[in-house]
C-alpha positions in Angstrom: 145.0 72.3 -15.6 147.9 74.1 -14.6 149.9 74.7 -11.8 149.0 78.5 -10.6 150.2 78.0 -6.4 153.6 79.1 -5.7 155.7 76.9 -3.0 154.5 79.3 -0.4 150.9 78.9 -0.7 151.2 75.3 0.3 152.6 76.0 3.5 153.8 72.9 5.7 153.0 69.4 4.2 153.6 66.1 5.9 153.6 63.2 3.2 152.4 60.5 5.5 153.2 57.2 4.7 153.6 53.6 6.0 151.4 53.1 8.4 150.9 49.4 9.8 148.6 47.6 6.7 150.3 45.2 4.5 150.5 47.3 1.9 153.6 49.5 4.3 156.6 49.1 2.1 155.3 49.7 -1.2 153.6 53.0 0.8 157.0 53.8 2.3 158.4 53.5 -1.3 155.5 55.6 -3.0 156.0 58.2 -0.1 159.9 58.8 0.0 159.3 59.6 -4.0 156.9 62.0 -3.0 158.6 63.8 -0.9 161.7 64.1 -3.2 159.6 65.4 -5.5 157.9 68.2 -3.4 161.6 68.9 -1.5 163.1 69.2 -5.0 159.8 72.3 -5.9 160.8 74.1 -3.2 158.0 72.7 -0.8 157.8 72.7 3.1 157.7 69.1 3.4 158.7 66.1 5.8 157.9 62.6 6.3 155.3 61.4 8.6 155.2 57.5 9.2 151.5 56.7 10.8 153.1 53.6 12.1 155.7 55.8 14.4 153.4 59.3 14.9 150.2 59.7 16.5 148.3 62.0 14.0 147.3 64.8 16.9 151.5 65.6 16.3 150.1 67.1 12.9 148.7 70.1 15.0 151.9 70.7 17.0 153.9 70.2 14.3 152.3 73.5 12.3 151.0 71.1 9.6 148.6 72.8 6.3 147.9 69.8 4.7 148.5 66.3 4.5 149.5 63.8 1.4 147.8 61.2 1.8 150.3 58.4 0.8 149.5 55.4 3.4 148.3 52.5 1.3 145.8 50.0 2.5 144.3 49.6 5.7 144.4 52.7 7.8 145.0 54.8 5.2 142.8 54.3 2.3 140.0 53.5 4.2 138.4 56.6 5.8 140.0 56.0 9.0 142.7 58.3 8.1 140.2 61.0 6.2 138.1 61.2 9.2 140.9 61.8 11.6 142.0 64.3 9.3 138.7 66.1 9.0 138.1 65.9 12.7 141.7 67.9 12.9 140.2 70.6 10.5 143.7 69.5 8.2 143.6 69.3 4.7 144.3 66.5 2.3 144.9 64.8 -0.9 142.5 62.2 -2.3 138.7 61.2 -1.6 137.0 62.1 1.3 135.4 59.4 4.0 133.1 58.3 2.6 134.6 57.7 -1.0 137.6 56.0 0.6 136.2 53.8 2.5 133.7 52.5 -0.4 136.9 52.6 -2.7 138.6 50.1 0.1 135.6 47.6 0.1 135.8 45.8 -3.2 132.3 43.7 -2.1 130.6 47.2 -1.3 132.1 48.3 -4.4 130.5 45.6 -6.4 126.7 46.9 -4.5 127.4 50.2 -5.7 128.5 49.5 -9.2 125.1 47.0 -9.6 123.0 49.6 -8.5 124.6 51.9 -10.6 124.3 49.8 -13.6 128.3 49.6 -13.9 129.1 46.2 -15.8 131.4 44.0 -13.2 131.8 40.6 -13.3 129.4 38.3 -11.4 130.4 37.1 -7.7 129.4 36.1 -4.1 130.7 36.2 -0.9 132.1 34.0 0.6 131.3 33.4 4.8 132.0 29.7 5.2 132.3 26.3 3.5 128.8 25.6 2.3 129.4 29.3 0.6 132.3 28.1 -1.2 130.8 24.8 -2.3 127.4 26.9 -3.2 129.4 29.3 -5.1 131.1 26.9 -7.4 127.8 25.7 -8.4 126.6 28.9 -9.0 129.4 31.0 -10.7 131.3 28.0 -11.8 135.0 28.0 -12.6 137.1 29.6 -13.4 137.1 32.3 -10.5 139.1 35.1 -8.7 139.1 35.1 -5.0 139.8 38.3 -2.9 139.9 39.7 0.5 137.9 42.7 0.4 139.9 45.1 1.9 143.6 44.7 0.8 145.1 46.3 -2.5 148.2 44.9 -4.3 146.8 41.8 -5.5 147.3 40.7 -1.9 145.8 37.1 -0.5 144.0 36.8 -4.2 144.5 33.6 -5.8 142.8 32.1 -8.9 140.7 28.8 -8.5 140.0 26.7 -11.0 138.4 23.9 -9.3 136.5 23.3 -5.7 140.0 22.4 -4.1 141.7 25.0 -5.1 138.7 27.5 -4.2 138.7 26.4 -0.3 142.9 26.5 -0.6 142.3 30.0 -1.7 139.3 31.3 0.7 141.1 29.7 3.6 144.6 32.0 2.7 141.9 35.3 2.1 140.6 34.7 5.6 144.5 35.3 7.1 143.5 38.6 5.8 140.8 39.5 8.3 138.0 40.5 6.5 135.1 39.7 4.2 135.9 37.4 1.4 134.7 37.1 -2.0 134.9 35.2 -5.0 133.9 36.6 -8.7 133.8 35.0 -11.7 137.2 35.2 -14.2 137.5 37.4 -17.2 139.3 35.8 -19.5 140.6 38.8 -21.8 142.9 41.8 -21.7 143.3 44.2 -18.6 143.3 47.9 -18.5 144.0 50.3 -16.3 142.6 54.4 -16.4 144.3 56.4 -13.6 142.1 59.3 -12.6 143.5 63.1 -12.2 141.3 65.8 -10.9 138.2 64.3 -12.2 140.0 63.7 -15.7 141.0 60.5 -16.7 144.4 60.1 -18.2 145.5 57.5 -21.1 144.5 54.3 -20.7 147.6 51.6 -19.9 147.0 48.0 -21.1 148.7 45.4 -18.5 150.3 42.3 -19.7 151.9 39.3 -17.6 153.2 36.0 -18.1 151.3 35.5 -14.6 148.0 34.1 -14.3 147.0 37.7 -13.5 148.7 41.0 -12.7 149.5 39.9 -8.8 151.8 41.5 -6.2 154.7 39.7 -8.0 153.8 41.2 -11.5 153.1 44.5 -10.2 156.3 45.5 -8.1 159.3 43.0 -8.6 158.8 41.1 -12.0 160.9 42.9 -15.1 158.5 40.1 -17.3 155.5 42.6 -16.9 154.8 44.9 -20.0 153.1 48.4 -20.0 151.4 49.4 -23.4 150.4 52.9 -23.2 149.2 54.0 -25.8 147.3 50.8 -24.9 146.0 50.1 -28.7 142.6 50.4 -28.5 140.9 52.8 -31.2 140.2 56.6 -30.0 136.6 56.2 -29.4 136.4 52.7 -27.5 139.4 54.6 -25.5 137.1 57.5 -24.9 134.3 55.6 -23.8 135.6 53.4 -21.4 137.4 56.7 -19.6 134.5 58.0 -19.3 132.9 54.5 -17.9 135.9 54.7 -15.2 135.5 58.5 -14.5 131.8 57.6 -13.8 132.6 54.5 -11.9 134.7 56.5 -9.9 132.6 59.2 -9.2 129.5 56.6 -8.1 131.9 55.4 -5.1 132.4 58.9 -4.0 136.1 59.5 -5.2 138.0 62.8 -5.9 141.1 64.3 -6.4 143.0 61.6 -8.0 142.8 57.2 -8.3 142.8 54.3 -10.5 140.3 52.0 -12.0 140.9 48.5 -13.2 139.0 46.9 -15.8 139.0 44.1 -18.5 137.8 43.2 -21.9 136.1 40.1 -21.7 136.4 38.0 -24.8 133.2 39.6 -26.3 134.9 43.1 -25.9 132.9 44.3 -23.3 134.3 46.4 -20.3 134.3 44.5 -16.9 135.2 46.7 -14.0 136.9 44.9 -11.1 137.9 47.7 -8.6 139.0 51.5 -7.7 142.3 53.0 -5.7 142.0 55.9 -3.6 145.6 56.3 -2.8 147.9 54.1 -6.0 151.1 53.7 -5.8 153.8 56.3 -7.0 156.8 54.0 -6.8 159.1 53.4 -10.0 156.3 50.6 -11.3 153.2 52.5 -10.5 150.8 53.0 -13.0 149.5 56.7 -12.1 152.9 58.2 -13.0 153.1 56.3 -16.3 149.6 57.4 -17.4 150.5 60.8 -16.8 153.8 60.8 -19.1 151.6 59.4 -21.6 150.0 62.4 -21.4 152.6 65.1 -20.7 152.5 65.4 -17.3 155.9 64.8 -15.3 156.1 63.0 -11.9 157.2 66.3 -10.5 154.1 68.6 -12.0 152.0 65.3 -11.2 152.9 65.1 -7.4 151.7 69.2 -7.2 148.0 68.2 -9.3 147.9 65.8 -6.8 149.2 68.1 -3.7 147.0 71.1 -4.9 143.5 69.1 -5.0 144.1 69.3 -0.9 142.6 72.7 -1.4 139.3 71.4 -1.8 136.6 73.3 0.5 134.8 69.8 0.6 135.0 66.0 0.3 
C-alpha cells in the first residue's frame, strides 16, 4: 500500500492526545511524535489535549479529521469514536463498536470463545468467594487484570491465594471489572496490525515476571527480537490468527495483538490495542521497520485509513 494523498488532501488534522485515563503521559508522548511526524510532511496539524478541549472546539476549529492518539479510557473506548461520529469528523482507528470491545479484555475473552480463538482460561472476579473459587478452579499460577486499562497497568501475577486477593484488591483501585486468567508459561509475541495487514511478528523478552508497565516504557533490560525466530509458516499462521482475532472484535485501520506460545507451542491470545503506543519503545513502529515502513510513511498509513466511508 502506498501513499497516493498529497498534504493537501488531508486538510486540517488535530492529533488528539492525553486525555484524563491513566494511560495520559505515555499518550502525550505517542501524540507529540505524531504530530512531528505529520508537521515535518507538510501536514495541517496541531495538538488537541482531550483533557484541556471540549471536542465540539473540533467544529470551530475547521477540523477534517482526527488522529486518534488518546490511550486508554476515553479514548480507546468508543466514547471518543462516538463523539466523533456524532460530529460527522473523521478518524483513525476502529470504529465504536470495535473500540470499545478492543478496551474490554473480559468481553474480549466472550468474543474470542465464541469465535473459537484459543485464550487462556479465566474468571471474573466480583468479590472474595470469587477469588477463593477461582483458585480452586484455575489454580495457580495466574494473571490478574482490570479489564479496561492498557499498559500492563494494576496487573499483577499471583501465585498463591494471598497474593491473588493482594492483587484483586489493587485491580479494583482501577474501577472496573476484574479478572483473573490462568498463566502461560512460554514466550510472548506481539503482531501489530496495518490496514488489515499484519506486519512482522516482534518476540518480547523481560527479566520481569512479564512484560509490565516497567518493561514496556522505562526498563533498557527489555529485548525486542524482530525477526522474532519463528519459522516462515508458523509466522504466517499465527498473523493470520491475529488479523482474524482482530477482525472478530470489530477492529480496523490499524492495532496490536498479544499472544504467547504456551510450552506445547500453541498460540494463546491474551488481548487487542485499538490505539498502541508510537512513543520511542512502542512496538507498532518497530514492526513496521522490520518491514520497510518508516515512522514517517507509517504515521500517513495510519492518518490516510481516516478516509474510510464506514466504521
Amino acid at each position: 500500500m502506498s501513499i497516493i494523498r498529497v498534504p493537501a488532501e488531508f486538510g486540517k488534522v488535530a492529533v488528539a492526545m492525553g486525555g484524563n485515563a491513566a494511560e495520559r503521559e505515555i499518550s502525550l508522548l505517542s501524540g507529540e511524535a505524531v504530530l512531528s511526524a505529520l508537521l515535518s510532511q507538510g501536514i495541517d496539524a496541531f495538538e488537541f489535549d482531550t483533557k484541556t478541549h471540549r471536542l465540539d472546539e473540533l467544529k470551530s476549529m475547521g477540523v477534517d479529521r482526527v488522529f486518534n492518539i488518546v490511550h486508554g479510557r476515553g479514548g480507546e473506548d468508543g466514547q471518543l469514536q462516538g463523539a466523533l461520529e456524532l460530529a460527522g469528523i473523521p478518524y483513525t482507528g476502529s470504529g465504536v463498536l470495535g473500540s470499545a470491545l478492543g478496551m474490554d479484555k473480559l468481553r474480549t475473552k466472550f468474543c474470542w470463545l465464541g469465535m473459537g480463538i484459543p485464550t487462556p482460561q479465566w474468571t471474573e472476579l466480583k468479590d472474595a468467594a470469587d477469588v477463593n473459587s477461582c483458585a480452586e478452579t484455575l489454580g495457580f499460577s495466574l494473571m490478574v487484570k482490570p479489564a479496561l486499562e492498557g499498559s500492563s497497568l494494576g496487573m499483577a501475577k499471583a501465585d498463591n491465594l494471598e497474593q491473588l486477593h493482594e492483587a484483586y484488591s489493587n485491580a479494583l483501585k482501577f474501577s472496573c471489572d476484574v479478572m483473573a486468567e490462568q498463566w502461560v508459561a512460554g514466550k510472548e509475541y506481539t503482531v501489530a496490525i496495518l490496514g488489515g495487514e499484519a506486519l512482522p511478528m516482534i518476540r518480547l523478552q523481560t527479566p520481569n515476571d512479564f512484560y509490565d508497565y516497567e518493561a514496556k516504557y522505562q526498563a533498557d533490560t527489555t529485548q525486542y527480537h524482530c525477526p522474532c525466530g519463528l519459522g516462515k509458516t508458523q509466522e504466517q499462521e499465527l498473523q493470520q490468527l491475529s488479523v482474524k482475532a482482530f477482525k472478530a472484535l470489530g477492529g480496523s485501520g490499524w492495532g496490536r495483538v498479544d499472544l504467547m506460545l504456551d510450552q506445547a507451542g500453541q498460540p494463546q491470545l491474551l488481548e487487542i490495542n485499538t490505539v498502541p503506543g508510537m512513543t520511542s519503545h512502542s512496538l507498532v513502529p518497530m514492526a513496521a521497520k522490520q518491514a520497510g515502513i518508516s515512522f514517517n510513511e507509517l504515521v500517513l498509513r495510519i492518518l490516510d485509513s481516516s478516509f474510510r466511508a464506514a466504521k
